[in-house]
N, C-alpha and C positions, 0 to 999 in steps of 0.2 A: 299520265297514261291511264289511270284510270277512271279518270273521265269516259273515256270512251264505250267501255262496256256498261257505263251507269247508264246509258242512251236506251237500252235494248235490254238491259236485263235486274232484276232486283238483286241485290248483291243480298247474302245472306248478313245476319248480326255479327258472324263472329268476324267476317273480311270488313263491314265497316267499322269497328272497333278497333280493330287492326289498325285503318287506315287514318283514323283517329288520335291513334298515340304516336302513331309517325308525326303527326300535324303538331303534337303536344310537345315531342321530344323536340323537333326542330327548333319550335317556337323559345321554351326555354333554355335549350342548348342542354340539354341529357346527352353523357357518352359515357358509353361503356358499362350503362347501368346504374350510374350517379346522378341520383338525383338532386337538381338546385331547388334553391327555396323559389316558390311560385308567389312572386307581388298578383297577381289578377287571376281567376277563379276560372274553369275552362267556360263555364255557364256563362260569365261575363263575355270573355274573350268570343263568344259565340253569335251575341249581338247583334243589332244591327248598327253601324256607326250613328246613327241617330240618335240611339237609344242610349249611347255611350261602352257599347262594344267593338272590338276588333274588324265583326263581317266577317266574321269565318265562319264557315256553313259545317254543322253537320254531315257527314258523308251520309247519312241517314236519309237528311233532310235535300239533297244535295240530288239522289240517288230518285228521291219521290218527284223531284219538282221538273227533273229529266225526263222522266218517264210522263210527267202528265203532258209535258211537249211531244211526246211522239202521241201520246192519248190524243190529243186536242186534233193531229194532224190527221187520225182513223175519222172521229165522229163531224170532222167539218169538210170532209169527203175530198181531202187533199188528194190531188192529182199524180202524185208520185209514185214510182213505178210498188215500191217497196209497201206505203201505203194499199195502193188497190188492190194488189196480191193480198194482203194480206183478210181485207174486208171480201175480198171474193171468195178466200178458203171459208172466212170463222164467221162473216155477219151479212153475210149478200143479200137477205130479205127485210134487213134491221136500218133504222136511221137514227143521228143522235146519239144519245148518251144510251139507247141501248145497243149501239155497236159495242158498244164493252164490255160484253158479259161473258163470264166464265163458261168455259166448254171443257168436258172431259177427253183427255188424251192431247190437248191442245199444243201448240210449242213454246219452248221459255220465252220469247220474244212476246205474246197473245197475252198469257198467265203474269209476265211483267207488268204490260203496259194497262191488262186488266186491272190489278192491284192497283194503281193511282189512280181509279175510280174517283174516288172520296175528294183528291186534290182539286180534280175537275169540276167537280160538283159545285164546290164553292166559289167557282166563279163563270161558273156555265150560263147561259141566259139564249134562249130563242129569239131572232128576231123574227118577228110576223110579219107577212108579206100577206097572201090570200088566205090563211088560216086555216086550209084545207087540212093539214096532217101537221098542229099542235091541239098538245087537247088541253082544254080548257083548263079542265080541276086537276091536272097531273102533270104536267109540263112546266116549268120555269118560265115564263115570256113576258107576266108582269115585274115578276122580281126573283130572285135566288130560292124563293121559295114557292116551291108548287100550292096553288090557292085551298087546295083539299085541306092542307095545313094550318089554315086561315082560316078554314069556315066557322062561321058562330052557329051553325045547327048543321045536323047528320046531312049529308047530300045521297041521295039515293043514286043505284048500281046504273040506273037508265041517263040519271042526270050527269053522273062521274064519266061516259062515253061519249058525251059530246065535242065536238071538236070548236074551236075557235070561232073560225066561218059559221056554225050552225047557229053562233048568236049574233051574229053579225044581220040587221039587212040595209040592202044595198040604197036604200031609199033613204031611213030614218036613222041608221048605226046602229048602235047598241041596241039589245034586247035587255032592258036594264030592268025588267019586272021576272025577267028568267034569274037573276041571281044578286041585286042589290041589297035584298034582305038576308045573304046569306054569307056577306063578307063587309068587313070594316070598312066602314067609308073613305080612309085614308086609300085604301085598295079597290074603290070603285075610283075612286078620282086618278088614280094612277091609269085604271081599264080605259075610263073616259078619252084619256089623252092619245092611246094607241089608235092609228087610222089602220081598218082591212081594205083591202081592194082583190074581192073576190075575182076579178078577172084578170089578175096579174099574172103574170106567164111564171114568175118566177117563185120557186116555193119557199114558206120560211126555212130558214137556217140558223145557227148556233153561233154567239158570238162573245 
């Protein structure tokens, strides 16, 4: 049962703890405050069976990984009714990962799904289509890491606002003298491999 409220809202520390030692007692068979001897360590028991633990999550970890599935469904502009209410109230002019930004006075359901932010992040990635609206040095769409992160020298304010498309041409590809001396080769060979097609109806998107 409480699965369900993990969907929609950040349980505080003290209810997943709570819901933690229920998982503990069961496990070892606790009644009535008697504690048995514990053969396996709850950190074990927490594992993944690969690893040579139980698979038992976290209510913590359980709680964030929930939340980043209603997250993922706000910024990849999922069609559901629950979804687009919600991006119409809190991020109607925002696409991406900055639909999930904190707002004051916002509701628990907004402030939840904000908080597993960081979940997302780490496996967010743009894919590029016409390149119009990801940007180059700040966006995710070569790798999990925006290329600004990357760079082997300072990139300047004018350089950092370009978009995708702007190194793009249509003729020759890449504009590889606009920024091959300013990222690791291994991350220009990955640039290389991405095709734009600036006339593509469709724009990129997050996957």
């Amino acid at each position: 049962m409480a699965v369900y409220p993990m969907f929609t809202e950040a349980l505080p520390t003290s209810v997943c703890n709570d819901l933690d030692r229920c998982n503990r007692q069961l496990i070892w068979g606790e009644e009535d405050g008697t504690s048995k001897f514990h053969l396996i360590a709850w950190e074990q028991m927490t594992l993944p069976r690969k690893l040579g633990g139980a698979g038992i999550r976290p209510t913590r970890l359980a709680n964030q990984a929930l939340l980043a599935k209603g997250g993922w469904k706000l910024v990849s502009n999922d069609q559901s009714i629950w979804a687009r209410v919600l991006r119409d109230k809190y991020a109607r002019s925002r696409e991406g990962r900055a639909v999930l930004q904190k707002q004051k006075g916002s509701s628990m359901a907004w402030r939840s799904f904000t908080s597993a932010i960081n979940v997302l992040k780490k496996g967010y990635v743009i894919k590029v289509t016409n390149g119009r609206k990801t940007n180059f040095w700040h966006d995710p769409w070569v790798s999990q890491v925006p290329l600004i992160d990357l760079a082997t020298e300072e990139i300047s304010e004018s350089r950092q606002a370009r978009m995708v498309a702007d190194l793009w041409d249509p003729d020759s590809g890449w504009k590889l003298s606009e920024f091959q001396d300013s990222l690791p080769q291994h991350i220009i060979n990955n640039i290389r491999s991405v095709w734009v097609d600036p006339l593509a109806a469709e724009d990129d998107h997050g996957i």
